[in-house]
C-alpha positions as a LaTeX table, in Angstrom:
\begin{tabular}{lrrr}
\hline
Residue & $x$ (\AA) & $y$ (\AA) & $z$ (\AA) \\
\hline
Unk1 & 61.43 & 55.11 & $-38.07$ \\
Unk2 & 63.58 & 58.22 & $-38.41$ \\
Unk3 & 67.07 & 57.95 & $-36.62$ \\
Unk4 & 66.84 & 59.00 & $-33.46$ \\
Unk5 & 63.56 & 60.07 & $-31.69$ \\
Unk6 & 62.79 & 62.45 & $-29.41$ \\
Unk7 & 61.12 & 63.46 & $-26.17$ \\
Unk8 & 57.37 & 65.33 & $-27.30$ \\
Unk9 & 57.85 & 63.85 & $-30.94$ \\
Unk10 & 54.09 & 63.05 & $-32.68$ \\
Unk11 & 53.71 & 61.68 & $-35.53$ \\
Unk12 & 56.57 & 58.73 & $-35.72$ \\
Unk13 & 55.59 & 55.47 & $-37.53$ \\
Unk14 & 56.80 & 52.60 & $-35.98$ \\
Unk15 & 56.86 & 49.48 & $-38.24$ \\
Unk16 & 57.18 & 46.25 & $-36.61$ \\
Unk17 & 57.99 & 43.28 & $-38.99$ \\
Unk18 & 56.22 & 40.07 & $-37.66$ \\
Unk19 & 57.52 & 37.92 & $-40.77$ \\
Unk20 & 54.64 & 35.95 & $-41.68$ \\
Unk21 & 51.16 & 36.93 & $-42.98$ \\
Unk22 & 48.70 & 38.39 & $-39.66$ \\
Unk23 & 46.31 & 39.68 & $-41.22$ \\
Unk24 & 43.58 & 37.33 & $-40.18$ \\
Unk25 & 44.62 & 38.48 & $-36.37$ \\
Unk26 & 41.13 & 39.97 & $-34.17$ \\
Unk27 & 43.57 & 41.87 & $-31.90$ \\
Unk28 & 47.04 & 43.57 & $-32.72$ \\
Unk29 & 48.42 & 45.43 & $-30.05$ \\
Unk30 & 52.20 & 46.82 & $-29.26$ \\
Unk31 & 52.89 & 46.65 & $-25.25$ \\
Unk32 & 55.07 & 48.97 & $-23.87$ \\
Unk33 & 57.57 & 49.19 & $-21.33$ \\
Unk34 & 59.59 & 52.00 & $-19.84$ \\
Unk35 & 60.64 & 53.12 & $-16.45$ \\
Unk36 & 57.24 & 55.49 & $-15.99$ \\
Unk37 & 55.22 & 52.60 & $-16.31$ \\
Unk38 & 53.23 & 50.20 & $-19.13$ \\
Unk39 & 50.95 & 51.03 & $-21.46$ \\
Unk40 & 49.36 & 49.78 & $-24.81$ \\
Unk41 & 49.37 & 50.83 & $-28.54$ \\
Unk42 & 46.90 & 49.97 & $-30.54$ \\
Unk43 & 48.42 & 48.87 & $-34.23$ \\
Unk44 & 47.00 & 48.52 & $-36.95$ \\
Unk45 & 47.73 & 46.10 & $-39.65$ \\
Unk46 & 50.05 & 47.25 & $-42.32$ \\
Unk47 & 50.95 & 45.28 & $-45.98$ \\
Unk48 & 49.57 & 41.74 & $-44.24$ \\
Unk49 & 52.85 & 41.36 & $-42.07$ \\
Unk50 & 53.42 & 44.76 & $-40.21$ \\
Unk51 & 52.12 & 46.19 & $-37.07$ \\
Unk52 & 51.68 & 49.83 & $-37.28$ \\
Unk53 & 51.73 & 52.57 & $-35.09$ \\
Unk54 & 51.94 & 56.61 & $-35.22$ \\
Unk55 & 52.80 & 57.82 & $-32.08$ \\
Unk56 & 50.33 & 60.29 & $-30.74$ \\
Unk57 & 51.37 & 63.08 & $-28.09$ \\
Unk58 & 52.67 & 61.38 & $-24.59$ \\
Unk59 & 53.95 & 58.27 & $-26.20$ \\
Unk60 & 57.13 & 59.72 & $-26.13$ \\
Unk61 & 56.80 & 61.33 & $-22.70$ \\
Unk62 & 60.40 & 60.71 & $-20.89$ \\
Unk63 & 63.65 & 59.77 & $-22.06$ \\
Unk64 & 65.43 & 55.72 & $-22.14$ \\
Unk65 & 64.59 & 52.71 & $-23.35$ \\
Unk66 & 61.23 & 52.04 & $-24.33$ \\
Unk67 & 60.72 & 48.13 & $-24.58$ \\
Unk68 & 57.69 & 47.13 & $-27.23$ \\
Unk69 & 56.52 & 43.69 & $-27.64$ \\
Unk70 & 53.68 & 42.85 & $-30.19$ \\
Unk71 & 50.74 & 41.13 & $-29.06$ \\
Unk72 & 48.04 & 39.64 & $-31.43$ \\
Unk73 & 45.16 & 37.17 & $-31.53$ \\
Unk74 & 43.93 & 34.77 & $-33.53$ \\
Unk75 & 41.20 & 32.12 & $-33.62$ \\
Unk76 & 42.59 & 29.70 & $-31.35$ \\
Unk77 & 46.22 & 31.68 & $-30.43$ \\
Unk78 & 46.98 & 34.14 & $-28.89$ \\
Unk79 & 50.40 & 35.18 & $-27.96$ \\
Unk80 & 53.95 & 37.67 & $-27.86$ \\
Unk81 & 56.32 & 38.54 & $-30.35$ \\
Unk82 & 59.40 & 39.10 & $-30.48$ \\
Unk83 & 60.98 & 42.21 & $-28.04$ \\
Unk84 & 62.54 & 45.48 & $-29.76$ \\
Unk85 & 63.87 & 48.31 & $-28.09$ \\
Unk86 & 63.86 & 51.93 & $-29.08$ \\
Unk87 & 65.90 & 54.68 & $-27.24$ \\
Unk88 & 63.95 & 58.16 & $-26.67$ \\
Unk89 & 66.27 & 61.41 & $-26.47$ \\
Unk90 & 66.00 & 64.28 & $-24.78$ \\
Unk91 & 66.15 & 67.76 & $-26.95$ \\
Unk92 & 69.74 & 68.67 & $-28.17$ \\
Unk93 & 70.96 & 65.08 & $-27.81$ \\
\hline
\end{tabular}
């Protein structure tokens, strides 16, 4: 992820590390919190232990704290990861 990111960006990859091998997961998902509401990515699975995601337009559609949690399934689990925040800037910040 570049350094800081910005209001209207497209295009950002956002890596999650998960730390252990998911690749046998059905569903891999990155939930997503900020103060205009929740929504849901949907990651793909990246070198066996990374969620993926390129933001598309309106991901980034207001400035704060965005709060993403992973989600993913398995055959008999299913469950949360661990909680990472990103900050989202307005232009000229």
């Amino acid at each position: 992820m570049p350094g800081k990111m910005y209001v209207g960006d497209v295009g950002t990859v956002i890596l999650i590390d998960m730390q252990e091998d998911i690749s046998a997961a059905t569903i891999h998902t990155i939930k997503v919190r900020k103060d205009g509401g929740d929504s849901v990515w949907a990651a793909s699975i990246y070198n066996s232990n990374y969620l993926r995601y390129i933001v598309v337009a309106d991901d980034f559609n207001e400035a704060g704290t965005y709060y993403l949690q992973p989600y993913l399934e398995f055959t008999g689990w299913q469950g949360l990861g661990e909680t990472i925040t990103i900050e989202i800037y307005d232009s000229y910040k």
